[in-house]
N, C-alpha and C positions, 0 to 999 in steps of 0.2 A: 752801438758802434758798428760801425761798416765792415764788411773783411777787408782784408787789406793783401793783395797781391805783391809777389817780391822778384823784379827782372834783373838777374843777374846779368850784366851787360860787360862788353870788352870796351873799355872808355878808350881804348886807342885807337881802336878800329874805326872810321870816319863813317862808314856804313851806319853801325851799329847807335854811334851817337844822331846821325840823323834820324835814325827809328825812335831813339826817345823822344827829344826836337818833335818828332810827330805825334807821339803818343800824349804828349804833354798837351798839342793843341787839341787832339782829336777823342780824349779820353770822354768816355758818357760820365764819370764822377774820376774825380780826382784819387782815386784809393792804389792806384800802383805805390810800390816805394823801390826805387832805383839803387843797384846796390853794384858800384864799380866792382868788377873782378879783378882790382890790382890793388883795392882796400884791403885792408887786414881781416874784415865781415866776410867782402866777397873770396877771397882764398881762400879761407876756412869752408863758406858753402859748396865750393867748388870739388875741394879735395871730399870735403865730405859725399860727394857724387858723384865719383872718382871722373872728374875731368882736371886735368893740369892747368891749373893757371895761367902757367908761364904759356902755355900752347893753347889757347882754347878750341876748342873745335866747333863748342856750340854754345847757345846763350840756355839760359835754365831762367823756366818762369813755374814760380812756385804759389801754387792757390791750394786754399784749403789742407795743407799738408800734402799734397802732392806736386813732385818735380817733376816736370814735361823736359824733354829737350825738341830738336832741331824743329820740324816743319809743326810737329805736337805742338810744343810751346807757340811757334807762330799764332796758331790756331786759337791756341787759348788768348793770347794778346787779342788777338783779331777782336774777341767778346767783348773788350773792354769798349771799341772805339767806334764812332760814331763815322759816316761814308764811307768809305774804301772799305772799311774793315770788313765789311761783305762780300770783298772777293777770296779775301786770306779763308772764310769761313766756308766757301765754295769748295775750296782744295779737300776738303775734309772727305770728297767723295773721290779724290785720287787715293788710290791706292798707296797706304803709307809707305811702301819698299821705294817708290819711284816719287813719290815727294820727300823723302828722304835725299834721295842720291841728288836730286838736285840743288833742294839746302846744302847738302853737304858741300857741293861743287862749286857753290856761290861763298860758300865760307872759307874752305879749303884757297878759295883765292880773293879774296875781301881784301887784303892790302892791297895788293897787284891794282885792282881792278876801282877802288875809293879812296884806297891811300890811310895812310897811318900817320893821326893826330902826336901835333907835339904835344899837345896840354889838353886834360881832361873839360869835360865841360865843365860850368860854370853857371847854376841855376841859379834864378833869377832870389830874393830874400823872401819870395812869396812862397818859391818852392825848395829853398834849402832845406827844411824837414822834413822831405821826401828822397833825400840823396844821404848815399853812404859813399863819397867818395877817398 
């Protein structure tokens, strides 16, 4: 059996839903499982790694028993996916203080800037057992 990686994502955020959208076409194996943060799953992983639900500030990708967040987790995603995902993996040589603050800046204004979904995605019946929405 494969490991299986777990992106806790803000399904309202329109940003954030196109990062799936991408990771979904661009994945090298299918082994993510998407886990909205406005599920009853994702608010529980969330508190449990004291980020607020209701506010998220950042996404959490969880591999191996380990929780990454902001430009970290990017990073780790980055692994999963096939072309682009080699520039996210470049970052890895900025210094994490200053790829932080700019994740954060990007996130910190994520509705502003993409806009905030009325309705969560809706995966396809190929990939509904890969979503906790």
């Amino acid at each position: 059996m494969q490991n299986t990686a777990t992106w806790l994502f803000d399904s309202q955020c329109v940003l954030c839903s196109r990062g799936v959208q991408y990771t979904l076409r661009h994945e090298k194996d299918a082994t993510i499982r998407f886990v909205a943060i406005q599920s009853g799953e994702g608010r529980a992983l969330a508190r449990h790694h004291d980020i607020d639900p209701d506010d998220p500030t950042t996404f959490l990708f969880i591999e191996e028993g380990t929780a990454l967040e902001a430009s970290d987790a990017v990073i780790a995603l980055a692994q999963h996916l096939k072309r682009l995902g080699w520039i996210a993996r470049l970052c890895r040589f900025v210094p994490s203080p200053l790829r932080d603050a700019a994740y954060r800046m990007i996130a910190r204004n994520r509705y502003a800037l993409f806009g905030k979904a009325d309705a969560c995605i809706i995966p396809s019946a190929e990939q509904r057992h890969r979503f906790v929405l």
